[in-house]
C-alpha positions in Angstrom: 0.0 0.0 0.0 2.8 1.9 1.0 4.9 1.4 -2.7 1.5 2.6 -4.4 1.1 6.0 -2.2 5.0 6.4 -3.2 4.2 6.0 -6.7 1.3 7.9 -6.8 3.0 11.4 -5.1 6.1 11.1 -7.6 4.3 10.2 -10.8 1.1 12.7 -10.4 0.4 12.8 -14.2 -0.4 8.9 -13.4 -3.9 10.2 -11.8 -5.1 12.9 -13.8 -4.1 13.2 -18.0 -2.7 16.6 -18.9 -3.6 18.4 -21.6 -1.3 18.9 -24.3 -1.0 21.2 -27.6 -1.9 17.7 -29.2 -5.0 17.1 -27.2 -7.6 18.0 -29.8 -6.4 15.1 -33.0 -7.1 11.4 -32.4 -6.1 8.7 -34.4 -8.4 8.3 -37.7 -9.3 11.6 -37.7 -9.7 13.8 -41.1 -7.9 16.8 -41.0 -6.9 19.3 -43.5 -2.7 20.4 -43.7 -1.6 23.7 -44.9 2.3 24.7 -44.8 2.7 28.4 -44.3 5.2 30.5 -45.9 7.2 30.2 -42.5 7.7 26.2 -43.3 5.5 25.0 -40.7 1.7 23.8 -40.6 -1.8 24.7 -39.6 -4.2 21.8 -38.6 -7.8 22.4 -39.4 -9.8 19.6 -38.0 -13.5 19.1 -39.2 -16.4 17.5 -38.9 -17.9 14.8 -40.8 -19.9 15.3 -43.9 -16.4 17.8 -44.8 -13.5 16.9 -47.3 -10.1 16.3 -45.7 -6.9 15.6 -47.1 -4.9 13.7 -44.3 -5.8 11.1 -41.9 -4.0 11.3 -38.2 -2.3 7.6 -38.3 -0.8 8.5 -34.9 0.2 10.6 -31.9 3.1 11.1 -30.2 4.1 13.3 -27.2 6.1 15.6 -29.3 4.9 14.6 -33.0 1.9 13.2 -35.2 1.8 10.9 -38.2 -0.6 11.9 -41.1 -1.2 9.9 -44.0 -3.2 11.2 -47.1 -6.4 10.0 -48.4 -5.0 7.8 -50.9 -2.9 6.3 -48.6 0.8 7.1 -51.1 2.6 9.6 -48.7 3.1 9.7 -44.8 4.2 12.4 -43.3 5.6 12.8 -39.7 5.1 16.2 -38.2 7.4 17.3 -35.1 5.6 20.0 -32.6 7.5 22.2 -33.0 6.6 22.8 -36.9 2.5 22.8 -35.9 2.0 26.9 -35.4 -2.0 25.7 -35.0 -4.8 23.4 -34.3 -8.2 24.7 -34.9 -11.5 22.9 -35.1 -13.8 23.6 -37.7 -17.5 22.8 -37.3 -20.4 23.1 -39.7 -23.4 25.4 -38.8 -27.0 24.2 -39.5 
């Protein structure tokens, strides 16, 4: 009982998931990828019944993997090259 307290107090993030800048894409998802004129990208998520030209194949702690639609070229994004994330959602 003792060994789990222990673990518990020096592992915290153990209990409760932190939010990250990478929080908002899930694996599967359909996102759109634009590359700025500063070499990095902007994320534009959105919601189904949109087109998207990447699918997230995974997510890492400092990177993500997309793929594109027709499943020919993966491309593997560090964090530090993301200026954005935002969500895009279609009004009725």
């Amino acid at each position: 009982m003792y060994k789990l307290a222990l673990i518990l107090l020096l592992f915290p993030s153990i209990v409760r998931a932190e939010e990250t800048f990478l929080s908002p894409l899930k694996k599967n998802q359909g996102i759109v990828l634009n590359l700025t004129k500063g070499d990095s990208y902007e994320i534009l998520i959105l919601t189904e019944g949109l087109a998207f030209q990447y699918i997230v194949t995974e997510v890492g702690k400092d990177y993500i993997v997309v793929e594109d639609v027709e499943h020919i070229k993966e491309i593997r994004i560090p964090v530090y090259r993301i200026k954005n994330i935002t969500k895009v959602k279609v009004l009725k």
